[in-house]
C-alpha positions, 0 to 999 in steps of 0.5 A: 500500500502507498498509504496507511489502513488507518488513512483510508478513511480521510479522503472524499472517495474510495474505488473497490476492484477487485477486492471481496474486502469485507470477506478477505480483509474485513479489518480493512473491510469493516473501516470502508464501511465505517467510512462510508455510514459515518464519515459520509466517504463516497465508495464505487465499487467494481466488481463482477459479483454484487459483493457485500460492499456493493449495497454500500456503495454510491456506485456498483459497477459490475464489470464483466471479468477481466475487463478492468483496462477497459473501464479504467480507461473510460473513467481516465477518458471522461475525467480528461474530457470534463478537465477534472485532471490534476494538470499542475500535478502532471506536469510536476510530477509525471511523464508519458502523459500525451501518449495517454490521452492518446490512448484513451481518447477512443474508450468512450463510456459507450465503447467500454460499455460494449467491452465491460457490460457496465452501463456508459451512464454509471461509467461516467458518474464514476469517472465524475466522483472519483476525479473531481474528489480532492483525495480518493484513494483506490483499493485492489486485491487478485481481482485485479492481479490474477490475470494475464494482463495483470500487471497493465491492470495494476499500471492502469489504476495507476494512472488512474491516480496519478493524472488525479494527483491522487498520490502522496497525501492521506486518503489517497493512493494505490492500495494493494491487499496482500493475501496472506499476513506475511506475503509482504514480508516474504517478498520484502526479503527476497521471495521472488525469483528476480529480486534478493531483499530488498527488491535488488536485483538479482542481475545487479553486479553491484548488488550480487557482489553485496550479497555475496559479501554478506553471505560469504557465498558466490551467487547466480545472476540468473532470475529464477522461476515463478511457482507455476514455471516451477511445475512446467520445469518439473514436467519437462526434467529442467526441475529434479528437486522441489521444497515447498514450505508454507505453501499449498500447490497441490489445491492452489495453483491452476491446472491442477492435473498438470501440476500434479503430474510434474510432482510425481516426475520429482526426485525429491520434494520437501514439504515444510508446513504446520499441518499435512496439506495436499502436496504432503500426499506427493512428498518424499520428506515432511518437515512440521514446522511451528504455527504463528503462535508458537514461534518468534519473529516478525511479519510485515503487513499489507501497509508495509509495517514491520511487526513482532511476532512473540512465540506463546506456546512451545510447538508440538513434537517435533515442529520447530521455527522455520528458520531453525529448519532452514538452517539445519538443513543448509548446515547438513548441505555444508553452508553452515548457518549457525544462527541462534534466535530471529532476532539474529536473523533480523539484524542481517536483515537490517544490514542489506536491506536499506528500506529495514535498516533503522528497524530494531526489536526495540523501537517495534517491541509496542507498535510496527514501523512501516518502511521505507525507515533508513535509520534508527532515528527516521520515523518510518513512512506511513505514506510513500511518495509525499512531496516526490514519485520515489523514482522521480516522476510517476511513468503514466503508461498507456494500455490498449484493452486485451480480452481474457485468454479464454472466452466463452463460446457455444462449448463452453458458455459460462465465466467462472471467476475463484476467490475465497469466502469468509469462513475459509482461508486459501486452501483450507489447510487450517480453516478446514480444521475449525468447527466453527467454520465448517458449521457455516460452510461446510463443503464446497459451491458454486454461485449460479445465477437465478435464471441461467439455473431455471433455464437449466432446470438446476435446483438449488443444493443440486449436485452438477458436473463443470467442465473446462478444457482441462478437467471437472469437479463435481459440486453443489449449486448455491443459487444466487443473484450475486452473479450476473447470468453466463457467469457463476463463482467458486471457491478454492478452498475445497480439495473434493471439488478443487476449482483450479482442476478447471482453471488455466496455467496462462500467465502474465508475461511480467509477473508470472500471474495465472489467470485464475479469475476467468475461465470457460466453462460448461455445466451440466446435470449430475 
């Protein structure tokens, strides 16, 4: 997030896309609504699904899947029209604006309304709200990221804000939910396969020399592979060896009888997690490692604050901390790792990583600290971009609209779109174990609308077979009108009717992102 959850409530409007944020993140979720009930915050909502925000909001677009370019740059299109631009802050603080407008000029309210399926009416209005606001912030989630085009969607909003000045000023900004309590974290440390901590490049000599030093170890320049490209490697034998750790692939990648089958050519895979999960069942070694209670540390959430972690329990058996399994494991691979707490660890972490140098376990022992914090005696940066674009000036970048890899056709005529429900978290590994949320939502769905089950003569509770390109599941039917017809919704949650069987291993040629938001299907009576 460039700005701060406790600032999200301080600007005029706010624009969801993308985001279930009552269901994903409801502690973010239920401060939109109380911006919106008690501070008189104007909220639009996009979304494919009537989620529950949407009965909050001022405007409810419902895009079709996969149509976020189009919409945006209709809403950039009405804003530069009716001047409701931020000129001065363009021409202060951007570049590449010409080459937008350019772009734009032909998405007209009622050419994306042919694209999106959302009204040319509703377009404008939102366009009218969000840019003639003094400060609107944008939320987003995998919405937004789970594309193909995922990267020029997030680089749309973007632009988005920047021709409004929407930068670098409470209540405003980009803000990017991460889907788990420590994704920032585990990529602020260098869990991407192009970048080491701190977001340095891999192919950076100066940087590789750094770590090198660091490490006393001499390191590749190559950029590594993304998760999915993990499993077409393993496939084809340029991958022998896998070690999973806190990771689930087996329930939460696309295209799951692929991945699977690149599992079973392994020589070895490790699992490293706190319970047995599905990639367990094709592991030659599980390592248990120790839940979030009973171990030491730090996390670093959505808004890029820097947290304690402090161990409550002592784990079960024979789980330890995930850094003590590393380090034992890399020691028996003869790179002795001799370190003795988290704290350890964190000091390196502050050594090499400029954007956590001035973080220590005292300054966060009451409250985080969100990053950028140089040193000791900085304050920490609750809001990025204040004053000047990190880089300089903000790069507006013009994207034509490219339609999802998968269309609906007479084969298949159905959208399903994935994501996730309040009771259950990811693949279910843990949330599948509590009672209280299998009482609510004990198997798994799929949202249908009204008239395309009518038309089917599909019953609600009704068990029917999905069918896509690559597989089918079997599941019950939920009817409901919170999606729109020729479209239906699942969650990933459950291994007994795993959607990813059905979604597509497409990637975004940037971030490596499946597509797991729009996928053709057919449905057909059990």
């Amino acid at each position: 997030m460039t700005n701060s959850i406790e600032d999200i409530d301080q600007g005029e409007v706010i624009l969801v896309i993308g985001s279930n944020t009552t269901e994903n993140h409801p502690v973010i979720g239920m401060r939109i609504r109380r911006a919106v009930r008690q501070k008189g915050v104007k909220l639009i909502v996009a979304d494919p699904r009537k989620i529950d925000l949407a009965h909050e909001a001022h405007i409810y677009l419902p895009i079709r899947p996969g149509t976020d370019i189009a919409l945006v740059n209709a809403m950039m299109h009405v804003i530069l029209k009716e001047g409701l631009h931020d000129q001065a802050f363009i021409d202060e603080h951007t570049e590449g604006f010409e080459d937008l407008r350019r772009v734009v000029e032909k998405y007209t309210p009622e050419y994306a309304a042919e694209i999106t399926g959302v009204k040319a009416e509703d377009i404008i209005a939102a366009a009218r709200m969000y840019g003639s606001a003094g400060r609107a912030a944008i939320v987003y989630c995998m919405g937004i990221t789970q594309h193909t085009k995922g990267t020029d969607n997030v680089k749309s909003l973007a632009n988005l804000a920047l021709i409004c000045g929407n930068i670098g000023k409470p209540g405003s900004g980009i803000n990017p939910l991460r889907g788990q309590n420590n994704v920032q974290g585990a990529c602020d440390m260098g869990g991407l396969p192009a970048t080491y901590p701190g977001y340095q490049p891999v192919n950076n000599p100066d940087v590789k020399k750094k770590f090198e030093a660091a490490w006393g170890v001499k390191l590749s320049d190559k950029v590594g592979l993304t998760v999915v490209e993990m499993g077409h490697a393993a496939l084809d034998g340029r991958v022998k060896a896998m070690y999973v750790m806190g990771e689930n692939p087996a329930l939460s990648d696309p295209d799951l009888h692929h991945l699977q089958e690149a599992f079973k050519k392994l020589d070895l895979l490790i699992v490293q997690d706190i319970f047995f999960n599905d990639t367990c069942r094709y592991a030659h070694v599980v390592l248990p490692s120790a839940s979030f209670a009973e171990k030491d540390g730090t996390f670093t959430n959505t808004e890029r604050r820097v947290q304690r972690v402090r161990r409550a329990l002592d784990p079960p058996g024979e789980a330890r901390d995930d850094w003590w399994i590393i380090s034992q494991v890399a020691s028996r691979l003869g790179y002795p790792m001799s370190y003795e707490s988290a704290e350890e660890i964190f000091e390196e972490i502050r050594k090499v990583t400029p954007q956590y140098a001035g973080i220590t376990y005292k300054r966060i022992e009451k409250c985080g600290i969100q990053w950028p914090c140089p040193s000791e005696d900085h304050p920490g940066t609750p809001i990025l971009h204040v004053g000047k674009i990190a880089r300089g000036r903000g790069l507006l970048t013009p994207i034509e609209y490219r339609p999802p890899v998968e269309q609906p056709d007479s084969e298949f005529p159905f959208v399903l779109t994935t994501g996730r429900n309040y009771y259950h978290y990811h693949t279910g590994t843990m949330t599948r174990r509590s009672r209280v949320s299998n009482y609510y939502v004990p198997e798994p769905y799929l949202e249908m609308n009204p008239y395309d089950a009518e038309e089917m003569g599909i019953s609600d509770g009704e068990v029917v077979k999905v069918m896509s390109r690559r597989g089918e599941i079997a599941v019950k039917v939920k009817i409901s009108d919170r999606v729109k017809r020729g479209e239906v919704f699942s969650t990933f949650h459950f291994s007994e009717a795993a959607a990813n069987i059905l979604t597509i291993a497409e990637l975004d040629p940037v971030a490596k992102i499946p597509e797991f938001k729009v996928t053709a299907v057919r449905i057909e009576k059990a």
